[in-house]
C-alpha positions, 0 to 999 in steps of 0.5 A: 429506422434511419441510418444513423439508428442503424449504425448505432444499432450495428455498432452499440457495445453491450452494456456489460461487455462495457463494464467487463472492459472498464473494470479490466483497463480500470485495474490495468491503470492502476497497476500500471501506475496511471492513476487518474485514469484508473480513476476515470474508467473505475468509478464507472464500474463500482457499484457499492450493491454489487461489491467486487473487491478487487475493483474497491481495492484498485479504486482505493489505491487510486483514490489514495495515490491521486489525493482522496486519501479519505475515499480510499481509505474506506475503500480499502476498509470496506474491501477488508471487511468484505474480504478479510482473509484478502492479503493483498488488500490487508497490505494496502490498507496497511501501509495506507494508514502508515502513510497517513499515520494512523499507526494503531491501525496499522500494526494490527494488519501489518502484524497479519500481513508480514506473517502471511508474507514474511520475506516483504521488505516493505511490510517489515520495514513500515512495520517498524516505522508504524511501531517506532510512533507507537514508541514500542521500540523495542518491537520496531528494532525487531522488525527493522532487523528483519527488514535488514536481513532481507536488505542489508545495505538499505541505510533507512534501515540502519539509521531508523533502527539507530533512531530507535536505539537513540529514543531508547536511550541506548546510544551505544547501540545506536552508533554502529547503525548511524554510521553503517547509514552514513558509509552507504549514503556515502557509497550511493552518492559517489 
């Protein structure tokens, strides 16, 4: 043995003490917000035979973030299916197809989801949203109000429930919310 097999052999990292590593950092990445590293070390580690949901689920949300929406799109959906009591991965996939406006699909799991977790702000609102497309306005007024319940100077949420009010033909009720929109637009900007 040379010294250069000798150091390797000192100093070789065991394969799975690798992967331990690269799963942890991988998530540690994408939880942090750097995605393309996330990227990097989680392709390494994910193995479709040996699933790890969470693995699949911070991969996805990378994926998606990085611009392979399609990618992490059947991730998250391949983790659900694996995992379908997993909110936090029926929250992720929810909001991914709001984002790329698959909203059929969507309220199903956000539906889930926001009674899983009512308190969410951003479940409700995007519930509404998703709802909204749909053109079941009245559901999206609902869920909007709850939003604003939980965030009442939020102005998205007043103008997309005056919105909805306006698809509705109901401008009466939209108005009050148009300008309550306006006056914290107003009140931020100053």
């Amino acid at each position: 043995m040379n010294m250069v097999d000798a150091f390797r052999a000192a100093f070789s990292v065991n394969d799975d003490i690798r992967q331990v590593y690269y799963r942890d950092k991988g998530i540690s990445h994408a939880k942090a917000g750097r995605y393309s590293q996330a990227v990097m070390l989680l392709e390494q580690v994910y193995d479709a035979d040996a699933f790890d949901v969470d693995v699949a689920l911070h991969l996805g949300i990378a994926y998606v973030k990085t611009g392979a929406v399609d990618r992490g799109t059947e991730l998250l959906e391949r983790s659900l299916a694996d995992a379908p009591d997993n909110v936090k991965v029926a929250t992720v996939l929810g909001l991914t197809y709001v984002q790329v406006q698959k909203y059929d699909l969507a309220v199903p799991l956000l539906i889930k989801v926001a009674e899983a977790n009512p308190i969410n702000f951003n479940v409700r609102f995007r519930l509404g949203v998703a709802l909204d497309n749909l053109g079941r306005f009245d559901e999206a007024i609902d869920s909007f109000k709850i939003a604003l319940g939980l965030r009442p100077n939020e102005g998205k949420v007043h103008r997309a429930i005056a919105f909805s009010y306006e698809q509705m033909g109901r401008h009466e009720e939209a108005l009050p919310h148009f300008k309550k929109a306006n006056e914290l637009d107003e009140g931020a900007s100053v």
